[in-house]
C-alpha positions as CSV (number, residue, x, y, z in Angstrom):
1,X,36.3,14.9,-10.2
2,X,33.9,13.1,-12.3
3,X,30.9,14.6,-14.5
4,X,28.4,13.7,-15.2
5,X,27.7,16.2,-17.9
6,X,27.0,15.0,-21.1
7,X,27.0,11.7,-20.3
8,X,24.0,9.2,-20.9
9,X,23.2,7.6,-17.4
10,X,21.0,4.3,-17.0
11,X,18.8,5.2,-14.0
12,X,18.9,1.5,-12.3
13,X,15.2,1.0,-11.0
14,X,11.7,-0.3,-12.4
15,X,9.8,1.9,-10.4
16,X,8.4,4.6,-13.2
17,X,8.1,6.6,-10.2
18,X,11.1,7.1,-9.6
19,X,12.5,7.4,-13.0
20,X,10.5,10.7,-13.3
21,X,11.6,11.7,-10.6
22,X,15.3,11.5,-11.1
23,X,15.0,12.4,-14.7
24,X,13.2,15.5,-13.3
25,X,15.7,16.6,-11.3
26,X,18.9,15.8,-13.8
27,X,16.9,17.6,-16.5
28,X,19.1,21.1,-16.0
29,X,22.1,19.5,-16.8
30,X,21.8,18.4,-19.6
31,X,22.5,14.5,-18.9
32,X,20.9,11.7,-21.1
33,X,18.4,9.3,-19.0
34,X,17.9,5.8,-20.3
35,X,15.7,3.5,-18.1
36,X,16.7,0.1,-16.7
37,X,13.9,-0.9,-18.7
38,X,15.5,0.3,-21.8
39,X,18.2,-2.7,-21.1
40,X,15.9,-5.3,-19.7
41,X,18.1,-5.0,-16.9
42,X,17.4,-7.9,-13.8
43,X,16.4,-6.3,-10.8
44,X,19.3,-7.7,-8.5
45,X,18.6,-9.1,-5.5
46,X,18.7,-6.8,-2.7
47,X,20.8,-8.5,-0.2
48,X,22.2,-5.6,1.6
49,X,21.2,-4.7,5.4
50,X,21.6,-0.4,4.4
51,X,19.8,1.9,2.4
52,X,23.5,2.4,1.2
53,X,24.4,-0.7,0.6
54,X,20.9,-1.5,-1.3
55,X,21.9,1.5,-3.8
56,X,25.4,0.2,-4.6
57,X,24.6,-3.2,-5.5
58,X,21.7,-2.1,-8.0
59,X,24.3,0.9,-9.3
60,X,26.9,-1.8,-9.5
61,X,24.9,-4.0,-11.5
62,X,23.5,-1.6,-13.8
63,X,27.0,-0.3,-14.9
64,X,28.5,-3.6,-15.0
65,X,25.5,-4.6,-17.3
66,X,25.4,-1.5,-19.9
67,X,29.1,-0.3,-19.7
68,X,27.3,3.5,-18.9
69,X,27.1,5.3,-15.3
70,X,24.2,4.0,-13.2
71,X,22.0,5.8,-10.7
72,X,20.4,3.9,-8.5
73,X,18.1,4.5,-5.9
74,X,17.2,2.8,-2.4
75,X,14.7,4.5,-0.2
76,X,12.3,3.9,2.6
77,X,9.9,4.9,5.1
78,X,11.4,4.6,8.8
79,X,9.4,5.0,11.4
80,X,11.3,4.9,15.0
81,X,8.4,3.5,17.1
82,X,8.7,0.3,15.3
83,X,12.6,-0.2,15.4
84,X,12.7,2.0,11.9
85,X,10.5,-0.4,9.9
86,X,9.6,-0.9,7.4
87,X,13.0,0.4,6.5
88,X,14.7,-1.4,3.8
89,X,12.0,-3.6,3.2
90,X,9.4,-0.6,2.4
91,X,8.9,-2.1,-1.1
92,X,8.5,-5.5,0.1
93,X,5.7,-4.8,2.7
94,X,3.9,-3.7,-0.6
95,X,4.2,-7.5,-1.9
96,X,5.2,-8.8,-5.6
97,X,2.0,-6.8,-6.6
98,X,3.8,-3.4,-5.1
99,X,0.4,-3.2,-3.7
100,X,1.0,-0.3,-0.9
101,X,-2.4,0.7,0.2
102,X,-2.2,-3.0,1.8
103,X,1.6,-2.2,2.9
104,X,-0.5,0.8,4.4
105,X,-2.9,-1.1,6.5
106,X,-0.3,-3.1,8.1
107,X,1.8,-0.1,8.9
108,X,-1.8,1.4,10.3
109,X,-2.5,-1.6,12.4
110,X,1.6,-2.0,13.7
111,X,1.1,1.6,14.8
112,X,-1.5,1.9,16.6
113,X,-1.5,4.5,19.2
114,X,2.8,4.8,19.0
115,X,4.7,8.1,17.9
116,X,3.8,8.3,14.9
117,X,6.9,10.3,14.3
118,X,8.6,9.1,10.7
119,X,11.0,10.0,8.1
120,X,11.9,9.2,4.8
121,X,15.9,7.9,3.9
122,X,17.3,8.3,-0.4
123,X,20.4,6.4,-0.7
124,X,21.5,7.7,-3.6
125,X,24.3,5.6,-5.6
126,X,26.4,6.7,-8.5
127,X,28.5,4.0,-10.4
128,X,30.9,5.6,-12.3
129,X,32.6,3.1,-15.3
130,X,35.9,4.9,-14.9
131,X,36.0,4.7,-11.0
132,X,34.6,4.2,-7.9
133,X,30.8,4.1,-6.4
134,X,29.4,7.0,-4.6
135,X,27.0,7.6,-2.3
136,X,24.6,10.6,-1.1
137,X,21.8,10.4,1.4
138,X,19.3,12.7,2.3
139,X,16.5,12.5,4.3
140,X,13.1,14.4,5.6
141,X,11.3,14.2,8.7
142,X,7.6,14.5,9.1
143,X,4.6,12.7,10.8
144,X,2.5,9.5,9.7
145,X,-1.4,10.2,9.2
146,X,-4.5,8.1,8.6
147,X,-6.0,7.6,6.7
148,X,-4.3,8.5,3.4
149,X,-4.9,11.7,1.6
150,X,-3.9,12.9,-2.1
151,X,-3.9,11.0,-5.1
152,X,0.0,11.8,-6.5
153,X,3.2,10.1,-6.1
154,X,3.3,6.9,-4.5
155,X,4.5,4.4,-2.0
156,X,3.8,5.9,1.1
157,X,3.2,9.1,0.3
158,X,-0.8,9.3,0.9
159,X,0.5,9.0,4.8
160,X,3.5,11.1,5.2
161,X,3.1,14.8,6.0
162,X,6.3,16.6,6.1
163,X,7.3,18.8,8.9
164,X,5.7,22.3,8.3
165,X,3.3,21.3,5.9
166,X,-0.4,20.5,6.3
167,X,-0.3,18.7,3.3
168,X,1.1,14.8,2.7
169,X,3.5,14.2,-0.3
170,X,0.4,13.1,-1.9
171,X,-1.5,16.0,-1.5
172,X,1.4,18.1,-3.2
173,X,2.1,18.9,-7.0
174,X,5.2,17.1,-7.9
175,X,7.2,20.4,-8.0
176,X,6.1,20.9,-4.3
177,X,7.2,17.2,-3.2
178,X,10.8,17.9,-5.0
179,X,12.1,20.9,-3.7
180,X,11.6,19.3,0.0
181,X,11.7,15.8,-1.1
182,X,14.3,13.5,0.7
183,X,15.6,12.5,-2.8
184,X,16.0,15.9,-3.9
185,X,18.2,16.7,-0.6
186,X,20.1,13.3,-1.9
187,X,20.5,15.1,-5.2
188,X,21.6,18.5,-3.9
189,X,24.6,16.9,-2.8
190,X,25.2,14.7,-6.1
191,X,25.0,18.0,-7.8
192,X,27.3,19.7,-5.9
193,X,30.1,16.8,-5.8
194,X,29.0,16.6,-9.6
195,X,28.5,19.8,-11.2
196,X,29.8,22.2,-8.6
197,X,31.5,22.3,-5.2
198,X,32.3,19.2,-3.8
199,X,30.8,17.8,-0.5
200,X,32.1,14.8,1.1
201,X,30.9,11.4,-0.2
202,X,31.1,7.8,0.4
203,X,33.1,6.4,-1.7
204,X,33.0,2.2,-1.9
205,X,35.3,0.6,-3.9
206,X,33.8,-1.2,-7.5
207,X,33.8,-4.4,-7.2
């Protein structure tokens, strides 16, 4: 089994978002964090039709650029009523600007009056130098509200109230959004393969 204990890990995204995040969360183990900024890494194009398959080719890429383990992170909004969009292409309804309050109103006006029933999908990817590429997902169900409340994290968060909460993900300190976040249910199970007991993961061979 692989650790990823004293190890420095390039986290393969230019969202500073979700740096922090994942630094946050690797922070009691003691791993090293280095950005995909750090490297000037190219953000590859995201060609795959998964969550998954998103994650491994940005982990891939990262690792095959640096030489180090790679994190990397796809995630969306899905929302069933419109045939899970925006799905993979959450980011891209927010434009080359990552402008989401406009990626907002669309969502809003390709609503309307359906279920607004959503959830959020973290593909998490590890790309390990020595071996192969694993995946963990986790996910967390909740409803869509307008108009947008709270003024922390980002993407969608202003309009996603998880299930038992009356607050959105915005509304919530970060500490809040983590512990039910569906990245940190992505991490539980990295941990676990990584620094403890061992769940069953994908596993994609490098390429």
């Amino acid at each position: 089994m692989a650790s990823l204990l004293n190890r420095e890990v390039v986290v393969a995204s230019h969202n500073p978002g979700k740096v922090i995040e994942i630094q946050t969360l690797l922070v009691p183990h003691a791993v090293r964090i280095s950005s995909a900024i750090k490297f000037d890494l190219a953000e590859p194009d995201e060609t795959g039709t998964t969550f998954a398959a998103n994650a491994r080719l940005k982990a891939v890429a990262a690792r095959d650029s640096t030489g180090l383990t790679a994190i990397a992170d796809d995630s969306g909004l899905v929302v069933p009523a419109l045939g899970g969009a925006p799905g993979i292409y959450s980011a891209r309804w927010a434009g080359p600007s990552k402008n989401f309050s406009m990626a907002i109103e669309r969502l809003k006006k390709e609503l309307g009056a359906k279920n607004p029933s959503a959830h959020f999908i973290c593909a998490l990817a590890v790309a390990w130098p020595e071996g192969p590429c694993e995946l963990f997902e986790g996910r967390v169900f909740g409803t869509l509200i307008f108009p947008p409340r709270g003024q922390n994290g980002f993407g969608y968060d202003p309009i996603f109230r998880p299930r038992g909460s009356e607050q959105t993900f915005a509304e919530m300190q970060p500490a809040q959004k983590e512990q039910i976040s569906h990245r940190k249910n992505a991490f539980s199970k990295l941990s676990k393969r990584c620094f403890g007991m061992e769940p069953k993961a994908k596993t994609f061979k490098s390429s």
